[in-house]
Kinemage of the C-alpha trace (Angstrom):
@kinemage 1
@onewidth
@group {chain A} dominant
@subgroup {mainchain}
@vectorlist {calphas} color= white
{ca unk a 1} P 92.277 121.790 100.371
{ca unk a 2} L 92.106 118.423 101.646
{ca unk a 3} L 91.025 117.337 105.457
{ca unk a 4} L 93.500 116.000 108.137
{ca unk a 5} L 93.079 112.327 107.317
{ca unk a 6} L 93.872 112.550 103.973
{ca unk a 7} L 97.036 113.996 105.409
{ca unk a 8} L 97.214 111.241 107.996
{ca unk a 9} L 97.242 108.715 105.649
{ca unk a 10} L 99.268 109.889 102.994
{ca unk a 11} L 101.863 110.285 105.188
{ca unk a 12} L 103.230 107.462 106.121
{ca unk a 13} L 103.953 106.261 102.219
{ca unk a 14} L 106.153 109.234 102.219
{ca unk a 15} L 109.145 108.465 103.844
{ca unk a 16} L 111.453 111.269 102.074
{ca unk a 17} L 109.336 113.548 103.708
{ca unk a 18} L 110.468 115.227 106.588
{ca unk a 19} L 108.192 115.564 109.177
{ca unk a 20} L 107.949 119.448 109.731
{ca unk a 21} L 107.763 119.779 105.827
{ca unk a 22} L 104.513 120.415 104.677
{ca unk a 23} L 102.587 118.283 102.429
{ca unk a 24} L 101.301 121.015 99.530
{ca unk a 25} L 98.991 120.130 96.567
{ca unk a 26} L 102.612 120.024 94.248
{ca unk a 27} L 104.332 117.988 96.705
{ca unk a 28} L 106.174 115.360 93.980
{ca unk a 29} L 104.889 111.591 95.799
{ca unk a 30} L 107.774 109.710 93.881
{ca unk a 31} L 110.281 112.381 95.042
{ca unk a 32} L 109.422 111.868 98.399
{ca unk a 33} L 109.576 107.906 98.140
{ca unk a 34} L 105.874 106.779 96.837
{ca unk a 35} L 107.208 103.832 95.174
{ca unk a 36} L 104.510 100.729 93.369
{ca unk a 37} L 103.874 99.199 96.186
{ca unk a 38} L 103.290 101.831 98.874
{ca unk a 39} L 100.588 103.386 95.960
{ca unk a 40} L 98.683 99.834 96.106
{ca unk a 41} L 99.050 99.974 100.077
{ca unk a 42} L 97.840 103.465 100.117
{ca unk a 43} L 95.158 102.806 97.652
{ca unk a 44} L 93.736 100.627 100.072
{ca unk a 45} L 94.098 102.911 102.812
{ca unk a 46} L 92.266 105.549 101.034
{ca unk a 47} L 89.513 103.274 99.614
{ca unk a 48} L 88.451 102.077 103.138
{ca unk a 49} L 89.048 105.666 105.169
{ca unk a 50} L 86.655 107.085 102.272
{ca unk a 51} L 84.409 104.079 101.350
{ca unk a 52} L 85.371 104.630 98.000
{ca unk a 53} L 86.124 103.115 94.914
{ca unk a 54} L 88.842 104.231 92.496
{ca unk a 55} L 87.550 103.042 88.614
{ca unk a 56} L 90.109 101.500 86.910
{ca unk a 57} L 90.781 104.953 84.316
{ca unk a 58} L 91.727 106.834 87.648
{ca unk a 59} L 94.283 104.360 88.814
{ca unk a 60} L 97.505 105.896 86.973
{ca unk a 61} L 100.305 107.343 87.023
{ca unk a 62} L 99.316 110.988 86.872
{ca unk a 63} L 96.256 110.445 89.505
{ca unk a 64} L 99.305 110.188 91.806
{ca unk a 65} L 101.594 112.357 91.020
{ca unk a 66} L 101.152 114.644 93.503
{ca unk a 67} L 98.973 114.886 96.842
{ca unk a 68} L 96.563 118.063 94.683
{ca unk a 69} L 95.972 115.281 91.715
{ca unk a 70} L 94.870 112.786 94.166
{ca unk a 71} L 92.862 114.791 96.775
{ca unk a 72} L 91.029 115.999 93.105
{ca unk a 73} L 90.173 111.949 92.004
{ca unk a 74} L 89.081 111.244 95.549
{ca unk a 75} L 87.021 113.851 95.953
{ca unk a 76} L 85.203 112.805 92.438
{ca unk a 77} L 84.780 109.710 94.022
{ca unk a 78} L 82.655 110.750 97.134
{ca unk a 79} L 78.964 111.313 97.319
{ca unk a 80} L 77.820 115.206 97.522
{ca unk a 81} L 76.843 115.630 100.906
């Protein structure tokens, strides 16, 4: 499972989400209002909060489909510690 600021910062581009829902690995981001522009803005987010770099193959529509997909292509993207 993911840690608490992945959480944190998905979040807020999810604004179909109620608040004492919780956020599972299926959770549908479109369904719950993850629209073209909040995925660019949360890009970002993710990219600094993780000093990562998505490559340009993981930037689709399937990589964020749902919260599991994208926890899976960030974690990829992060050195082995």
């Amino acid at each position: 499972m993911w840690d608490s600021s992945f959480d944190e910062a998905l979040r807020p581009y999810l604004p179909f989400l109620p608040a004492d829902e919780a956020l599972t690995a299926e959770t549908p981001l479109k369904e719950y209002g993850l629209d073209s522009l909040a995925t660019v803005e949360l890009l970002a987010v993710l990219e600094e909060k993780y000093n990562v770099r998505f490559s340009d193959d993981a930037l689709n529509l399937e990589t964020f489909e749902n919260p599991g997909r994208l926890w899976t292509t960030l974690s990829q993207l992060q050195p082995a510690s």
